[in-house]
N, C-alpha and C positions, 0 to 999 in steps of 0.2 A: 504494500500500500504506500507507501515514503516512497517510494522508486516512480511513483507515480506523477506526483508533481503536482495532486491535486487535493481540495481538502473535501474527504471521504466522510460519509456521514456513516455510523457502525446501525445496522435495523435491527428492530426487535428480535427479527427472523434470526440473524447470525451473518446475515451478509451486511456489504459495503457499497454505497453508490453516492453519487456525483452529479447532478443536474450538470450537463451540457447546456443547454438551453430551458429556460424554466419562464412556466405561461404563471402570469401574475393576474390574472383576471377571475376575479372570484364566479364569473358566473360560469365557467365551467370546474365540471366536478369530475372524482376520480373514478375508476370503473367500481361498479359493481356487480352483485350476481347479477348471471343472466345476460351482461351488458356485452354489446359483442366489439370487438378491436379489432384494426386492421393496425399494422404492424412489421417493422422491418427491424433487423437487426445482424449485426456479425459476432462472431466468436474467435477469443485469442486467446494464447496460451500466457502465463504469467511472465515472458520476456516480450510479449506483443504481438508473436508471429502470430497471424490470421490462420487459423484452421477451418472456418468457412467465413466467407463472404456476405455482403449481401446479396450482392448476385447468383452466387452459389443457393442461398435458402429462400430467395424472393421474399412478396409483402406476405405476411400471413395474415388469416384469421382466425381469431381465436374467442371463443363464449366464455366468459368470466367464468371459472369455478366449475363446467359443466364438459369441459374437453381435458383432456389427457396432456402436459406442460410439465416440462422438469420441473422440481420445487422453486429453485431460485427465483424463476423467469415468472414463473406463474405469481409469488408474492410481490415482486419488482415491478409486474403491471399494476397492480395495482396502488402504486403510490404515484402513478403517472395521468396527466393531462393531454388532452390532444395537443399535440404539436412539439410538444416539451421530447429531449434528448437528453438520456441516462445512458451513463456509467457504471455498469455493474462489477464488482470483484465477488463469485462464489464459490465460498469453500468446492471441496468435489463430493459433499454430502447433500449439498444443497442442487449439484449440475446431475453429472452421470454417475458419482460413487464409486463402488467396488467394480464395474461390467464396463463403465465407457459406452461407449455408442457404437461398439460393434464395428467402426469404419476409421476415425480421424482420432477421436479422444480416447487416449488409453482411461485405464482405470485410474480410481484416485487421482483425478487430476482437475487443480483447483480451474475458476473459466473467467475471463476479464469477456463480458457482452455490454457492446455500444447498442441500445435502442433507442427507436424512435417511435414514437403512437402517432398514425396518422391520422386514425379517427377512433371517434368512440361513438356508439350509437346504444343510446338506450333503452333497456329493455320496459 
């Protein structure tokens, strides 16, 4: 996190993030259940190297609370506003754990993900 460069906020959850860009306008709100997000994002390993892109994972969609989301990512939406650009650092309890993902992320291995929320549309 100090290799960083940036001042990381520690979450209830166990993870670290970092407003990139942060929407200061009270009239939008954070997700909730049910809420659906469109959403991009990349994945790096704790030296920076990209293991996937965003090009590589495209925009996603995702239903607050009701679809299948590594833990990190799934608690890390929800402290976000549309348009606003996070910083994540998650342990690899929080990403893929003991398995990896089978392709790019070994096991146990912590994840730095840059997101962005495009939209939030409520349920």
């Amino acid at each position: 996190i100090a290799q960083q460069n940036k001042n990381f906020t520690a979450s209830e959850s166990g993870f670290y993030y970092n407003y990139e860009v942060k929407v200061e306008n009270d009239t939008l709100k954070t997700p909730k259940f049910g809420d659906v997000l469109n959403y991009t994002y990349n994945v790096k390993n704790l030296q920076g190297n990209v293991i996937y892109s965003k090009d590589d994972i495209n925009t996603k969609t995702y239903v607050m609370d009701k679809e299948e989301l590594f833990t990190g990512l799934r608690e890390g939406l929800k402290l976000m506003k549309s348009g606003e650009t996070v910083t994540f650092i998650f342990p690899s309890q929080m990403a893929y754990g003991y398995y990896g993902d089978d392709n790019k992320i070994d096991a146990n291995t912590p994840l730095i993900c840059e997101v962005i929320v495009r939209d939030i549309f409520k349920n």
